[in-house]
N, CA, C and O atoms as a MOPAC input file, in Angstrom:
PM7 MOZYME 1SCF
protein

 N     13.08200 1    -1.75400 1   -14.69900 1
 C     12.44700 1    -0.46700 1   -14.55800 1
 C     11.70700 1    -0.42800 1   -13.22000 1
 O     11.19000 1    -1.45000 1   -12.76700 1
 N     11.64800 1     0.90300 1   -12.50200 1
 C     10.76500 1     0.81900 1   -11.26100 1
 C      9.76400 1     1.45700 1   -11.58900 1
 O      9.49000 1     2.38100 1   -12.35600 1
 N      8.81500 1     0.24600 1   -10.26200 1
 C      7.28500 1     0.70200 1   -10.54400 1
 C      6.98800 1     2.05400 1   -11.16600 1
 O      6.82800 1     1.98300 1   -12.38400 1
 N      6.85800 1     3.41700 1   -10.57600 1
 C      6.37800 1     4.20700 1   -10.78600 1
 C      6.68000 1     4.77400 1   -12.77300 1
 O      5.92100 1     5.28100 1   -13.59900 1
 N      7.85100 1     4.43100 1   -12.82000 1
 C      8.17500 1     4.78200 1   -14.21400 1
 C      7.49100 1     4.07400 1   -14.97000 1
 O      7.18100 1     4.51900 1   -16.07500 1
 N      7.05700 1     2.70500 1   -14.53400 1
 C      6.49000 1     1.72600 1   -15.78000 1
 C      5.31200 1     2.23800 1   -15.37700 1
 O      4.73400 1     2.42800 1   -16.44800 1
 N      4.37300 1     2.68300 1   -14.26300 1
 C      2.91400 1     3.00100 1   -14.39300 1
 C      2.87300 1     4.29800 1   -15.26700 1
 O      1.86200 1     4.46400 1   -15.94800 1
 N      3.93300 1     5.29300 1   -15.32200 1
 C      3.61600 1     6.37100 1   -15.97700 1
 C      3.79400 1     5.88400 1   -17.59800 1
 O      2.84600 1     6.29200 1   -18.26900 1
 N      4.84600 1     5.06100 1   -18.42400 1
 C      5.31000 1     4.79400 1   -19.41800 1
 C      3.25900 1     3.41900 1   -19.72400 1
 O      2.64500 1     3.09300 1   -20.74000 1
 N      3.14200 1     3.26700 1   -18.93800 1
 C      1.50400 1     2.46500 1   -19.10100 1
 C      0.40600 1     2.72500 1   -18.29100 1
 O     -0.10800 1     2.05800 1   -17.39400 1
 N      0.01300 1     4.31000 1   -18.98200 1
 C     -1.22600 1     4.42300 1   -18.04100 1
 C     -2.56900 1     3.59600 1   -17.94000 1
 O     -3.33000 1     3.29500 1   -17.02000 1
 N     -2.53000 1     3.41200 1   -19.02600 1
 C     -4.01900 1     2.09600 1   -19.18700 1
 C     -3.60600 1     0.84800 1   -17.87000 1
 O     -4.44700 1     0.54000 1   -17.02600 1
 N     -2.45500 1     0.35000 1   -17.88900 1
 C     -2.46100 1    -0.95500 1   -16.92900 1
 C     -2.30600 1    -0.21200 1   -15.56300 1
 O     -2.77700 1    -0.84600 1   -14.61900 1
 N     -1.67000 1     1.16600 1   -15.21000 1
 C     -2.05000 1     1.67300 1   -13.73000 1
 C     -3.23900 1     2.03100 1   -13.53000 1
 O     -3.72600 1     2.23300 1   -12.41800 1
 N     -3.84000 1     2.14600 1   -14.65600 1
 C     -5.71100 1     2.41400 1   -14.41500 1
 C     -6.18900 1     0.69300 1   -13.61500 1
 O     -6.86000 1     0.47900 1   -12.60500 1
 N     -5.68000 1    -0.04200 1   -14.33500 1
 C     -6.13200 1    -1.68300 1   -14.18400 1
 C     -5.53800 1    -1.58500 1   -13.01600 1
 O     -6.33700 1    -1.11900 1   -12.20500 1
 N     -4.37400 1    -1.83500 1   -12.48500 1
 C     -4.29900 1    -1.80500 1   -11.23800 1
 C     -4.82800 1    -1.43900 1   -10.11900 1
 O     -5.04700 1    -2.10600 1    -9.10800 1
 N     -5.09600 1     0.05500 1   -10.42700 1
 C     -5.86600 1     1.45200 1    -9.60600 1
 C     -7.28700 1     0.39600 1    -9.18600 1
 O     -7.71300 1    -0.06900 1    -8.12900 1
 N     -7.69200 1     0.33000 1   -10.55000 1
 C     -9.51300 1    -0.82600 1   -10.01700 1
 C     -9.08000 1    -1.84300 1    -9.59700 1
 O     -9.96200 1    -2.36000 1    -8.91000 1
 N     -7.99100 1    -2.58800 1    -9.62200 1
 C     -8.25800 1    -4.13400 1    -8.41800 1
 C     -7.97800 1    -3.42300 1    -7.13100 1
 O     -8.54200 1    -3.91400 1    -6.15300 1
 N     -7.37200 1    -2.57500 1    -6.96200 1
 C     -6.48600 1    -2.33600 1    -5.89500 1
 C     -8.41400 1    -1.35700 1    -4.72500 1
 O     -8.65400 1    -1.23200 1    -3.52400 1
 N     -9.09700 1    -1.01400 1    -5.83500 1
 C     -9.98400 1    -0.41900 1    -5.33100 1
 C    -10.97300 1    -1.07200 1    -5.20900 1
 O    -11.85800 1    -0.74200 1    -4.41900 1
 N    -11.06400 1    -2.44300 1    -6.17500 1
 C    -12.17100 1    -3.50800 1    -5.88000 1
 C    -12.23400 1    -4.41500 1    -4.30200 1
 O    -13.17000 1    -4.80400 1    -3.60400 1
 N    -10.23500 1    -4.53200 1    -4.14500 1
 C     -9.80900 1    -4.78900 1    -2.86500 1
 C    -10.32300 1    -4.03600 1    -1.73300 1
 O    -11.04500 1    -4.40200 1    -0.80500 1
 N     -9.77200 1    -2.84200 1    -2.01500 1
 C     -9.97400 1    -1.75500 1    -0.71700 1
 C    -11.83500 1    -1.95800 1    -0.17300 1
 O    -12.15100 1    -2.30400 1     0.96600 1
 N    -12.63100 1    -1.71000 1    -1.06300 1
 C    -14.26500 1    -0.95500 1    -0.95300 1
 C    -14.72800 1    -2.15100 1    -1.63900 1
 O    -14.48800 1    -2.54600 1    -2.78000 1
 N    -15.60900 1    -2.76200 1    -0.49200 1
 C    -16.74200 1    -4.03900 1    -1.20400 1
 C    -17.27300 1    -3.71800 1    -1.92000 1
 O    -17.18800 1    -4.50000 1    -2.86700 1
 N    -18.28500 1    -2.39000 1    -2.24800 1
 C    -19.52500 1    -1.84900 1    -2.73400 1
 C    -18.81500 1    -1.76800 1    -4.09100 1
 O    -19.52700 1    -1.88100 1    -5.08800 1
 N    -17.37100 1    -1.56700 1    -4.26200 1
 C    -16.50000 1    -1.34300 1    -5.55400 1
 C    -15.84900 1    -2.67900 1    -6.73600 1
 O    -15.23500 1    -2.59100 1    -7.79900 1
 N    -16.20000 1    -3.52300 1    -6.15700 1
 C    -15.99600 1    -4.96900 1    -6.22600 1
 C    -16.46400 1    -5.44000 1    -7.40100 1
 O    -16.35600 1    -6.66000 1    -7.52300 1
 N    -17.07000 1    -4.71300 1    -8.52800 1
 C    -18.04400 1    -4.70400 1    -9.73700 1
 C    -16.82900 1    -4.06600 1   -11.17400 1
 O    -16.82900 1    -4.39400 1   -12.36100 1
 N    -16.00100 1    -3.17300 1   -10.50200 1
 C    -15.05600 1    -2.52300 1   -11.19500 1
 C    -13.92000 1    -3.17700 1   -11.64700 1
 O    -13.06100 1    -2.82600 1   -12.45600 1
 N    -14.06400 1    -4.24100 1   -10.95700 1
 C    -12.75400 1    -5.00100 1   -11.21900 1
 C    -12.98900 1    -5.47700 1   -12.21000 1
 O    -12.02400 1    -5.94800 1   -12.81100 1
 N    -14.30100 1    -5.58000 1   -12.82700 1
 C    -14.59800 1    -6.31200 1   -14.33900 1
 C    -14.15300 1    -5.62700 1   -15.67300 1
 O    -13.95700 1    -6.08700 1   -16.79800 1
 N    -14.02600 1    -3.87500 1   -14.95300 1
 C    -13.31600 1    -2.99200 1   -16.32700 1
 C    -11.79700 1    -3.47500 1   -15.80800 1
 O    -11.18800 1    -3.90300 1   -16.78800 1
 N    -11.12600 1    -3.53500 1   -14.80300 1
 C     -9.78900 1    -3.79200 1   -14.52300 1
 C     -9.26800 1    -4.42000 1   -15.38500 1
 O     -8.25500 1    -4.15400 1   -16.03200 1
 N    -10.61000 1    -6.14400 1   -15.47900 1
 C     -9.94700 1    -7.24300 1   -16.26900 1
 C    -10.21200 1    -6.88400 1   -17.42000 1
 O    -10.12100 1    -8.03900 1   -17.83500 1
 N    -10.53200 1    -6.15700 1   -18.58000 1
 C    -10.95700 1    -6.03600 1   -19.41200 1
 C     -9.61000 1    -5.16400 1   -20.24300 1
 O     -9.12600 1    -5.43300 1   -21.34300 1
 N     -9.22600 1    -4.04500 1   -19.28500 1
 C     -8.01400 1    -3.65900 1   -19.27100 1
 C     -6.69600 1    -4.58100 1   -19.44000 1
 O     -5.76500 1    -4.44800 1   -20.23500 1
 N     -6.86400 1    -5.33900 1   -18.66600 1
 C     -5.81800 1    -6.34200 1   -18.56800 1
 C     -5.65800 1    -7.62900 1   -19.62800 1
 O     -4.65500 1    -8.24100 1   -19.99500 1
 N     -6.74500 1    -7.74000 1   -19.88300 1
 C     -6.73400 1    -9.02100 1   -21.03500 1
 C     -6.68900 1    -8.27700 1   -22.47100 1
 O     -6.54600 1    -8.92700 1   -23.50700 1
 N     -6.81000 1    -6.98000 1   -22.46200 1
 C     -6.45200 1    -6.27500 1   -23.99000 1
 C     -4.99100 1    -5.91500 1   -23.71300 1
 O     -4.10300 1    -5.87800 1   -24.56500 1
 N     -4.90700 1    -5.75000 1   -22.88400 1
 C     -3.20800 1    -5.23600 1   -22.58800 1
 C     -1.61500 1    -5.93200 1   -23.23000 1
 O     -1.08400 1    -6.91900 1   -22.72100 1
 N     -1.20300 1    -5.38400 1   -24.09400 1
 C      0.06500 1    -5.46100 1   -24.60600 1
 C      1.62900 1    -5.23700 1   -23.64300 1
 O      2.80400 1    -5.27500 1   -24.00600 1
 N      1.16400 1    -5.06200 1   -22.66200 1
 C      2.29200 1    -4.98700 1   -21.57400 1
 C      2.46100 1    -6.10300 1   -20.61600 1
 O      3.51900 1    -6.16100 1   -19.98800 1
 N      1.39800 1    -7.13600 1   -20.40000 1
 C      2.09000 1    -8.12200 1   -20.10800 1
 C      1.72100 1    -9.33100 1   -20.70800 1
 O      0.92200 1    -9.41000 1   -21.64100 1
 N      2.47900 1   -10.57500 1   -20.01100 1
 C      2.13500 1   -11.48500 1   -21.03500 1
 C      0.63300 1   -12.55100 1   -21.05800 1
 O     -0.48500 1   -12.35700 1   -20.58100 1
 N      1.13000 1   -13.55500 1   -21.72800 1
 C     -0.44200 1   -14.38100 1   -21.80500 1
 C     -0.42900 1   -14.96400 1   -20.28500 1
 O     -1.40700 1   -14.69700 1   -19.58700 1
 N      0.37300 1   -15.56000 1   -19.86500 1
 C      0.45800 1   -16.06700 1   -18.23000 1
 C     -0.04700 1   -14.83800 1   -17.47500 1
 O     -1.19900 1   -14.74500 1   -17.05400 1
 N      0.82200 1   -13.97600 1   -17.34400 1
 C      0.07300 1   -12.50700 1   -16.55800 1
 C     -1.34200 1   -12.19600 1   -16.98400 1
 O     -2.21900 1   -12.07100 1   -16.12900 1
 N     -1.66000 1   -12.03500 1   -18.57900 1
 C     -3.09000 1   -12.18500 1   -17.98100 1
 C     -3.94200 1   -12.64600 1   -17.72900 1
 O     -4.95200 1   -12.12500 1   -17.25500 1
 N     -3.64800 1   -14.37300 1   -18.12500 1
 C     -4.17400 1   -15.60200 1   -17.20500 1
 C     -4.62800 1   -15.43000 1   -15.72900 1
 O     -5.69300 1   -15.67600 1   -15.16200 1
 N     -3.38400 1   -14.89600 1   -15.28800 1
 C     -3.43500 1   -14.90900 1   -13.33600 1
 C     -4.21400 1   -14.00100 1   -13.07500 1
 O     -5.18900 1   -14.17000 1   -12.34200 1
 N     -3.79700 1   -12.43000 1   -13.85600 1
 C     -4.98900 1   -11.63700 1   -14.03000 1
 C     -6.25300 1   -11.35700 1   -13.92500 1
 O     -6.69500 1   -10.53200 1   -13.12500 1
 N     -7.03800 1   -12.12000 1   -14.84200 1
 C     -7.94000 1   -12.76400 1   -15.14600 1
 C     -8.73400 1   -13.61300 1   -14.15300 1
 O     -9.65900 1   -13.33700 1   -13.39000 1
 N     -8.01000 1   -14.82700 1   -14.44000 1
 C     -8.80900 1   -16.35300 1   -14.13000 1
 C     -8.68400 1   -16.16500 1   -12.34800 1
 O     -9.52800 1   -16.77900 1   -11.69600 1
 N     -7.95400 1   -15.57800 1   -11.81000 1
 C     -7.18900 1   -16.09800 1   -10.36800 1
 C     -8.60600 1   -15.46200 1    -9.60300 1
 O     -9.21500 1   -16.12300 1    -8.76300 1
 N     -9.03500 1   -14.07000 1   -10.02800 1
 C    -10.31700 1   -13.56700 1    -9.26000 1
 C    -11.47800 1   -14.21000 1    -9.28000 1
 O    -12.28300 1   -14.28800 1    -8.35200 1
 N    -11.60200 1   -14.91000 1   -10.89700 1
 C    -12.61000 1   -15.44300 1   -10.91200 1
 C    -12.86100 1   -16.52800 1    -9.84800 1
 O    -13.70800 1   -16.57100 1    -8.95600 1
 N    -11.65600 1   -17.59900 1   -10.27400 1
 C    -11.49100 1   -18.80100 1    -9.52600 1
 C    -11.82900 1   -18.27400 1    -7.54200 1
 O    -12.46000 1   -18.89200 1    -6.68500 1
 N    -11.37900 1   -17.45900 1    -7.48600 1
 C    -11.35900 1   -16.91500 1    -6.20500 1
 C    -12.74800 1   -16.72300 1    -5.67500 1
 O    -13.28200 1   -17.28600 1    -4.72000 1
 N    -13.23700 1   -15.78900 1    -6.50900 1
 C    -15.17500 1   -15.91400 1    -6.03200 1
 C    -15.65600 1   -17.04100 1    -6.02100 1
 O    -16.32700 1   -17.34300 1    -5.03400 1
 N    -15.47300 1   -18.04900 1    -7.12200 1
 C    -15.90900 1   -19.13200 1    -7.28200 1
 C    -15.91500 1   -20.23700 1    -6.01700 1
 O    -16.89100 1   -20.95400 1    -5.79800 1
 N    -14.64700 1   -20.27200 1    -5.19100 1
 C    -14.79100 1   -20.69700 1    -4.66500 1
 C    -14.89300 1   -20.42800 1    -3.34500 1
 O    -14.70600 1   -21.30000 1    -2.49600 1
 N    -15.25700 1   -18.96700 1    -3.00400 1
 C    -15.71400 1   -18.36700 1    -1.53900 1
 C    -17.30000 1   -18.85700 1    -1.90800 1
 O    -17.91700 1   -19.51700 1    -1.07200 1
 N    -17.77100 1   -18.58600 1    -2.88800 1
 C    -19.40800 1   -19.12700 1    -3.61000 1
 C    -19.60300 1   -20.58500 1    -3.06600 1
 O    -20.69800 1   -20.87700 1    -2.58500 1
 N    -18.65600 1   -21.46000 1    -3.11300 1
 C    -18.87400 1   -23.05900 1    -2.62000 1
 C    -18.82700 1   -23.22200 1    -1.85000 1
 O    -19.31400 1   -24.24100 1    -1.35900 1
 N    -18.01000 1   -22.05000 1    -0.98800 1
 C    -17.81700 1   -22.66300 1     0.73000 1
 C    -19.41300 1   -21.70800 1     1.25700 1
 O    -19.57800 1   -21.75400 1     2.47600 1
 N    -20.40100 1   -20.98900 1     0.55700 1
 C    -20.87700 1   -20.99700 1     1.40300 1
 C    -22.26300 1   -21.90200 1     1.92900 1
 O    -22.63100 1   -22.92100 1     1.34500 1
 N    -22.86900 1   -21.40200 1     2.99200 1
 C    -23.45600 1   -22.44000 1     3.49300 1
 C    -24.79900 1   -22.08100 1     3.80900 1
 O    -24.85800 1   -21.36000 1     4.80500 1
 N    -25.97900 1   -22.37100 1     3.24500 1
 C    -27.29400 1   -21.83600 1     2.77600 1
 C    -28.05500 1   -22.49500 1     4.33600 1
 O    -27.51500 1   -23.41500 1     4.95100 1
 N    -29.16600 1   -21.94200 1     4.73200 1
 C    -29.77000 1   -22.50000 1     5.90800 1
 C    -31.22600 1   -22.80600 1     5.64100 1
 O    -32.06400 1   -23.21300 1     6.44700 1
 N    -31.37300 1   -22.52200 1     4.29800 1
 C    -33.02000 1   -22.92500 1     3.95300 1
 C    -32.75800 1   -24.41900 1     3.43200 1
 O    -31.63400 1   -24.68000 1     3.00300 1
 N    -33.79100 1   -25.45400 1     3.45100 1
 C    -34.01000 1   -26.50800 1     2.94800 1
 C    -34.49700 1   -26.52900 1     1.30500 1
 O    -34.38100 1   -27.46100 1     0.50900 1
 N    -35.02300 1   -25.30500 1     1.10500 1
 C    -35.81200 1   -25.66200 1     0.14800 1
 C    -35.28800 1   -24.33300 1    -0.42800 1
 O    -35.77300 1   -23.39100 1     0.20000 1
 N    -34.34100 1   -23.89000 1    -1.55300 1
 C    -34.49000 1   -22.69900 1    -2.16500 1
 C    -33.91200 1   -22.93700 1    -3.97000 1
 O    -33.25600 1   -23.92100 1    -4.31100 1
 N    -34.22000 1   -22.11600 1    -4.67500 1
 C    -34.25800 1   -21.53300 1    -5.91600 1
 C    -32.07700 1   -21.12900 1    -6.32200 1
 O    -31.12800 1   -20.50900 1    -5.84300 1
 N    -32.38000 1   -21.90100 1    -7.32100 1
 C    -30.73300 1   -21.90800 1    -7.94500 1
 C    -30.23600 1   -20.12200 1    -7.73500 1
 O    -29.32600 1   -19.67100 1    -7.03900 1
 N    -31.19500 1   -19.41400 1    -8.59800 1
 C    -30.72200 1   -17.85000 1    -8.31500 1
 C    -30.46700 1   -17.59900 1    -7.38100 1
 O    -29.34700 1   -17.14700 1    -7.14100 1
 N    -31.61500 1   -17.82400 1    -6.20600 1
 C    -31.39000 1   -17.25000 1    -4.69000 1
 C    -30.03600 1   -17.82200 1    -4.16000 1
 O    -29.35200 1   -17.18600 1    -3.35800 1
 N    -29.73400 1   -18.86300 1    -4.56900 1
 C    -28.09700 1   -19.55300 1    -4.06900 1
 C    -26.77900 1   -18.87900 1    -4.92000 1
 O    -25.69000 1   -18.49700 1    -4.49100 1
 N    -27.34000 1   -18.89400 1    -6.32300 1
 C    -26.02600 1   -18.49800 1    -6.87600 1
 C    -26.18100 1   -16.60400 1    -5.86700 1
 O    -25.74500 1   -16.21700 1    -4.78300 1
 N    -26.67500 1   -16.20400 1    -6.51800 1
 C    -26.91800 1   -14.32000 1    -5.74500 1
 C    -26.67500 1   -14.46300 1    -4.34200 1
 O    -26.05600 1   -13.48100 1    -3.93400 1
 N    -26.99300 1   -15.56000 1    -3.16000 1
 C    -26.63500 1   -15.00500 1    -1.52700 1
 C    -25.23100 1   -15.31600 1    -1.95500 1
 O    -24.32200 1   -14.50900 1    -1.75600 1
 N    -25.00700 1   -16.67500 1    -2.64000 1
 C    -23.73400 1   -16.99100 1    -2.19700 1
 C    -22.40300 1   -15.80300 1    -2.53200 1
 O    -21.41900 1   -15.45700 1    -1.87800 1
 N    -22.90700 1   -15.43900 1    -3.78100 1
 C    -22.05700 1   -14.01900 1    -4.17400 1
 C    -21.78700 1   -13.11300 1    -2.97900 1
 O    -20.74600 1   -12.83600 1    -2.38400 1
 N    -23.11400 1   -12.72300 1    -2.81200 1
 C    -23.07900 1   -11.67300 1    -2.15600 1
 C    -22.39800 1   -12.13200 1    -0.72400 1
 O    -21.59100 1   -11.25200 1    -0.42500 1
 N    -22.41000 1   -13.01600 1     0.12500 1
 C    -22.22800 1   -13.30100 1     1.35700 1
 C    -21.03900 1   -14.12800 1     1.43500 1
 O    -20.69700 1   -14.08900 1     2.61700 1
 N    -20.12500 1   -14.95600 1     0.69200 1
 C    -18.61600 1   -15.15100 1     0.43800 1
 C    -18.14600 1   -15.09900 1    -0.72300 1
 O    -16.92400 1   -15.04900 1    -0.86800 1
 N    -19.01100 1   -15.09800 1    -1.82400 1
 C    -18.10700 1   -14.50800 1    -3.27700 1
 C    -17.13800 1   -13.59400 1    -3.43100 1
 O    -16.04200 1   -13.59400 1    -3.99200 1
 N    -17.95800 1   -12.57400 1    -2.63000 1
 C    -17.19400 1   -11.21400 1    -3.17200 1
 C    -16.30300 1   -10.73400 1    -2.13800 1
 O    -15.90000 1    -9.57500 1    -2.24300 1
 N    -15.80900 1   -11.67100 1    -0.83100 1
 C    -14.36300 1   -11.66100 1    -0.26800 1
 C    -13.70200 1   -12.31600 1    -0.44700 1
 O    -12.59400 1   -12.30300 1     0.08800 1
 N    -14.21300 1   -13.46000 1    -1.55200 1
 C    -12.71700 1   -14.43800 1    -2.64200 1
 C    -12.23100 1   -13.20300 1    -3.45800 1
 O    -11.07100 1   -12.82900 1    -3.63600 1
 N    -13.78000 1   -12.47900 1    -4.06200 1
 C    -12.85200 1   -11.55300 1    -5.18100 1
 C    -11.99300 1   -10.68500 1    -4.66700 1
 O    -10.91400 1   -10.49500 1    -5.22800 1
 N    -12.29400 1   -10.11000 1    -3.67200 1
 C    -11.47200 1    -8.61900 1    -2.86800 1
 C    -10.33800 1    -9.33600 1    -2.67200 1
 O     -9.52100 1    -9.12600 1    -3.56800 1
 N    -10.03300 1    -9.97700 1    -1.97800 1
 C     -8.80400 1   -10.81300 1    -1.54200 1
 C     -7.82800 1   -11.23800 1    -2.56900 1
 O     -6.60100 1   -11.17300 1    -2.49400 1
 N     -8.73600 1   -11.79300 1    -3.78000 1
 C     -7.49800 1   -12.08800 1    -4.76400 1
 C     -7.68100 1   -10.95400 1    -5.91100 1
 O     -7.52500 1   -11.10800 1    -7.12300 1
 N     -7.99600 1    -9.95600 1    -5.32100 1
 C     -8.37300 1    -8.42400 1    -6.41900 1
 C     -6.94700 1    -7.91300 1    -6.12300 1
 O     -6.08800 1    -7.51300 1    -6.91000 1
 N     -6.92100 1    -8.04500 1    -4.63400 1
 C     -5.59700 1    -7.06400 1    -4.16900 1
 C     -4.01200 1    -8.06500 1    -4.52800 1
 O     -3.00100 1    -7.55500 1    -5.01000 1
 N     -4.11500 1    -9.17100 1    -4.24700 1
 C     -3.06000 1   -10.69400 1    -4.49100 1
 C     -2.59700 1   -10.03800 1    -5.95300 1
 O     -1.43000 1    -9.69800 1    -6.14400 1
 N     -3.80500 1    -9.87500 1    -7.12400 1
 C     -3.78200 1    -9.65900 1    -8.16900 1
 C     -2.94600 1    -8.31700 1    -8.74700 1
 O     -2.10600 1    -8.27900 1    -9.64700 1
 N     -3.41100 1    -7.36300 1    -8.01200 1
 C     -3.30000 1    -5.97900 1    -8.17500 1
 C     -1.67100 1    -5.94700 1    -7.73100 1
 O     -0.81800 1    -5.40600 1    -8.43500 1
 N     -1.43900 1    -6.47800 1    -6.71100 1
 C      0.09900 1    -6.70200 1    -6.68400 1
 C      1.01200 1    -7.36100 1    -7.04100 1
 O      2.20200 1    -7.16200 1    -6.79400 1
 N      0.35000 1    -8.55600 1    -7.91100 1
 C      1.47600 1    -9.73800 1    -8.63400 1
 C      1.77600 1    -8.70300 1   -10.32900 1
 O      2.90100 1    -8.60600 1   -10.82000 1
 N      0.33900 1    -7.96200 1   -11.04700 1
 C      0.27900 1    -7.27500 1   -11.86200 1
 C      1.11100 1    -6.11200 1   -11.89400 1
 O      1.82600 1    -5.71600 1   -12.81400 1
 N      0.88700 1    -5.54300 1   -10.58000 1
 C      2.38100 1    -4.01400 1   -10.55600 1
 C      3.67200 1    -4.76900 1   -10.89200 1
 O      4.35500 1    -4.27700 1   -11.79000 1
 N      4.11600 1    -5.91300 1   -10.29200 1
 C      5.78600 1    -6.20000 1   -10.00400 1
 C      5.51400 1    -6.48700 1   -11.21000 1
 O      5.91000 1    -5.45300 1   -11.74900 1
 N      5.13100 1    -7.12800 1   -12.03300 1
 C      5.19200 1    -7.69500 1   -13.32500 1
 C      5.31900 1    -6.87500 1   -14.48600 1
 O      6.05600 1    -7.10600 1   -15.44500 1
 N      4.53400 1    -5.87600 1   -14.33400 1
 C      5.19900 1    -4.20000 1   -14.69600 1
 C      6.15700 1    -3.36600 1   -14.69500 1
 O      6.47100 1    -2.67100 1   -15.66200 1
 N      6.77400 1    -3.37100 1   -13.44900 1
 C      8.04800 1    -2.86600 1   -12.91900 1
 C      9.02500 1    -4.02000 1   -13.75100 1
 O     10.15500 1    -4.08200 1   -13.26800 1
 N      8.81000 1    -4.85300 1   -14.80100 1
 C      9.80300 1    -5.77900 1   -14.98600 1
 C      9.55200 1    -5.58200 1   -16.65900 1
 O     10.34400 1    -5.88400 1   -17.55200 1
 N      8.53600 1    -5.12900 1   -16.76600 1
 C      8.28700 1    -4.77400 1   -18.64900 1
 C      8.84800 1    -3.89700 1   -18.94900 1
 O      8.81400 1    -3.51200 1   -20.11800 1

């Protein structure tokens, strides 16, 4: 089936798409991708692997823009590290593998 027919035949998972694809596009939007996945892990259109990658691949992705980054105070507070690190390379692991995501999820569609 091609894309467009399977997004119309599953509007709930072109909604999910629509938010990674917009968590990708707009940093400030990067929060939405949490209804995306929420969409996606209730979803009956693809499988448990799809929504594994779905899922886990963004997380894993912030997670580890979060480790690479690199704090310049000597002395600071677990929050203040987990929160800069988010904010200052977390959330271009997530955008990056929002959009990776948003497009491994369409083809995988176009194939349901």
């Amino acid at each position: 089936m091609r894309l467009p027919g399977a997004l119309r035949r599953h509007p709930a998972e072109a909604l999910a798409i629509g938010l990674y694809a917009a968590a990708a596009a707009v940093g400030a939007l990067a929060a939405v991708w949490l209804v995306g996945a929420a969409i996606v892990a209730l979803s009956r259109a693809w499988t448990g692997l799809d929504k594994a990658a779905g899922v886990g691949v963004p997380v894993l992705a912030t997670l580890v823009g979060m480790a690479l980054w690199e704090s310049g105070a000597k002395h600071i507070y677990i929050d203040e590290i987990i929160w800069e690190s988010l904010a200052a390379t977390g959330v271009v692991g997530l955008r990056i593998a929002a959009l990776g995501t948003a497009l491994f999820l369409a083809a995988r569609l176009s194939r349901a």
